[in-house]
N, C-alpha and C positions, 0 to 999 in steps of 0.2 A: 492569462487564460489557461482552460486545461487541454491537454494532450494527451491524447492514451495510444500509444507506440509498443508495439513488439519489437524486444531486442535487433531483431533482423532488422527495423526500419531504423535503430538508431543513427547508423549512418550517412541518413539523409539529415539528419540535423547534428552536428560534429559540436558546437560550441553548449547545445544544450545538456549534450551526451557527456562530453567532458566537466561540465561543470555540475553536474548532477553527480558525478563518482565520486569528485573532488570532494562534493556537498559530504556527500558519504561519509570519506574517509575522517573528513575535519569533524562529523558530528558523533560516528562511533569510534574511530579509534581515538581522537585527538581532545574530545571532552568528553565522552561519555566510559573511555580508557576500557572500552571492550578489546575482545583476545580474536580482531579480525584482522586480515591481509590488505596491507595496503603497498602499491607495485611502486618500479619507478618513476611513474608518470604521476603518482601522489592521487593513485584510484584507489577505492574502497570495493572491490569487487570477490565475488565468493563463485562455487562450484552452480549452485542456481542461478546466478546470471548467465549462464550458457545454457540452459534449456530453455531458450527464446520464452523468457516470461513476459507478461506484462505490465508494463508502468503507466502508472498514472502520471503525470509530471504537471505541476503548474511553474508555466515557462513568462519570466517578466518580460518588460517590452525591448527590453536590449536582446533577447532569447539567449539570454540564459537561465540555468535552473532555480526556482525559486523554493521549490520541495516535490514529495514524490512517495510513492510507493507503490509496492511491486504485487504482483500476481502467478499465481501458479496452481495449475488445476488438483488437486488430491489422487486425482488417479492416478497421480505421477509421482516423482521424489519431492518430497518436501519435508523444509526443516522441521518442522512439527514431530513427522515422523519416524524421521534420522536420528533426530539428536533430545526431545523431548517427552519421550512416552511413558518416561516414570509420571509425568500432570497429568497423564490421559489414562492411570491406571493400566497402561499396558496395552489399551486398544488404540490402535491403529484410525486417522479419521479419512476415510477415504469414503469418496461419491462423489458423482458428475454432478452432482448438486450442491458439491461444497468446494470453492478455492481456499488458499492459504494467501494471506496478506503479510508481508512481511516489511524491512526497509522502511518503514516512515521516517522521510529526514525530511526537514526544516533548513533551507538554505540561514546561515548567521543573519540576524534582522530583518526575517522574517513577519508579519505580522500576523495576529488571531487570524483573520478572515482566510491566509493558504490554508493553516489545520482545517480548517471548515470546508475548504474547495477541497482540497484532496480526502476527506472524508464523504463530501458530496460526490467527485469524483468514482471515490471508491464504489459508493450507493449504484451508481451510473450504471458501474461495469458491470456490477453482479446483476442488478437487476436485468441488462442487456443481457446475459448471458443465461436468463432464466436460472438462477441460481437460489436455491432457498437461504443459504446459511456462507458466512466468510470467519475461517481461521484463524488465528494467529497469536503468536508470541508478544508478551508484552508487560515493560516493567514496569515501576512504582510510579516512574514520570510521565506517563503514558495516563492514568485515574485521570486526575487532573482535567487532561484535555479532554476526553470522551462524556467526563461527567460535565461540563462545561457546553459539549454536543449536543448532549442529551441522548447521546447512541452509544450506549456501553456494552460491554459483552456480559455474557453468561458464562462465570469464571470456569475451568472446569476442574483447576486445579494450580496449586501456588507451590513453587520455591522459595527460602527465606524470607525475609521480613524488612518493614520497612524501608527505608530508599534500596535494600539489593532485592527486592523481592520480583522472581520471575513468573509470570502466570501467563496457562493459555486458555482461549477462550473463546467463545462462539458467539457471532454477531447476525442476527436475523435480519433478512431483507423482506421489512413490510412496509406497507405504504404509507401509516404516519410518519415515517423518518424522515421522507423527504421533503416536505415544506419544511419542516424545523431547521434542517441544512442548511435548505435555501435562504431562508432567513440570516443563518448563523455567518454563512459567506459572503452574501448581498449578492445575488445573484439571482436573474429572473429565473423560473422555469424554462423560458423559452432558448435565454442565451444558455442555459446548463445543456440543453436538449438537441441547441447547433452543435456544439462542443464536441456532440458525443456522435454525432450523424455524422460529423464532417468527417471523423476518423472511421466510423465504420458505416455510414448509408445507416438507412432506416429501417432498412429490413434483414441486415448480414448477421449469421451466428457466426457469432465471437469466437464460440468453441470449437468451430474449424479448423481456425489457425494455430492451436496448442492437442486437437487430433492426434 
């Protein structure tokens, strides 16, 4: 099932929260041999996991993490901005209408249908949050999956080539996307729709909590 948790609430779930870092550190630094921080507790955590973002998490039924990714409003610091602005020509993507998506990890033997939930998931959030468009960073192994979704981005700009190639990119929240999800997951409309109520009500802006 999915779970959408602000850093501040990770603590109420300790074994999902630990094994989701772990998921981290084992997917980018330990195969994917990226140049990130992982502590002595064998987390994978960065400067953006402290400005209470939000995660998407699909948690299995033992609860622990099964995959995940993260959220962070544009108005605020985000990697896009920091560290990628040569893809974006130099401009800046900032709007209360556009998050950054970053972190997509895949717990080891994982199956198709998590990509698909935490992309449905994703769909959830932004839509919840009245958001037109979501950000993000993403390599060569990344195509694959989205083209597989059917929800790819609108490249805006590429580093290198073939398997090193870093692109960032913009993913519009319209309303074909989400049947196709739901398909791609197996997952009703209605249980995607408890999923998302249960963590924030029916009626709560999202965007309160990162204000």
């Amino acid at each position: 099932m999915l779970r959408y948790l602000y850093a501040d609430d990770l603590p109420r779930f300790p074994r999902l929260a630990k094994t989701m870092f772990r998921d981290r550190a084992s997917q980018f630094h330990g195969r994917l041999k990226w140049e990130v921080t992982v502590d002595e507790d064998g987390y994978e955590r960065d400067e953006y996991d402290a400005l209470n973002p939000m995660y998407v998490i699909w948690e299995r039924p033992d609860g622990t993490h099964g995959g995940s990714l993260r959220f962070l409003p544009t108005v605020g610091q985000t990697m896009v901005n920091d560290h990628f602005l040569e893809l974006t020509d130099g401009v800046r993507i900032q709007s209360p209408l556009i998050w950054e998506c970053t972190r997509f990890c895949l717990a080891p033997g994982a199956d198709a249908r998590v990509s698909a939930a935490l992309m449905l998931g994703g769909y959830e959030a932004g839509t919840g949050a009245f958001l037109s468009h979501a950000v993000g960073v993403f390599d060569a192994r990344m195509v694959r999956i989205y083209r597989r979704l059917g929800w790819g981005p609108i490249v805006l700009g590429t580093t290198g080539g073939g398997r090193d190639a870093i692109s960032v990119g913009l993913w519009a929240f319209e309303d074909n996307i989400r049947p196709r999800l739901l398909s791609k997951a197996g997952v009703s409309s209605e249980v995607s729709r408890h999923w998302y109520d249960r963590s924030f009500g029916a009626v709560r802006d999202v965007t309160a909590a990162v204000a």
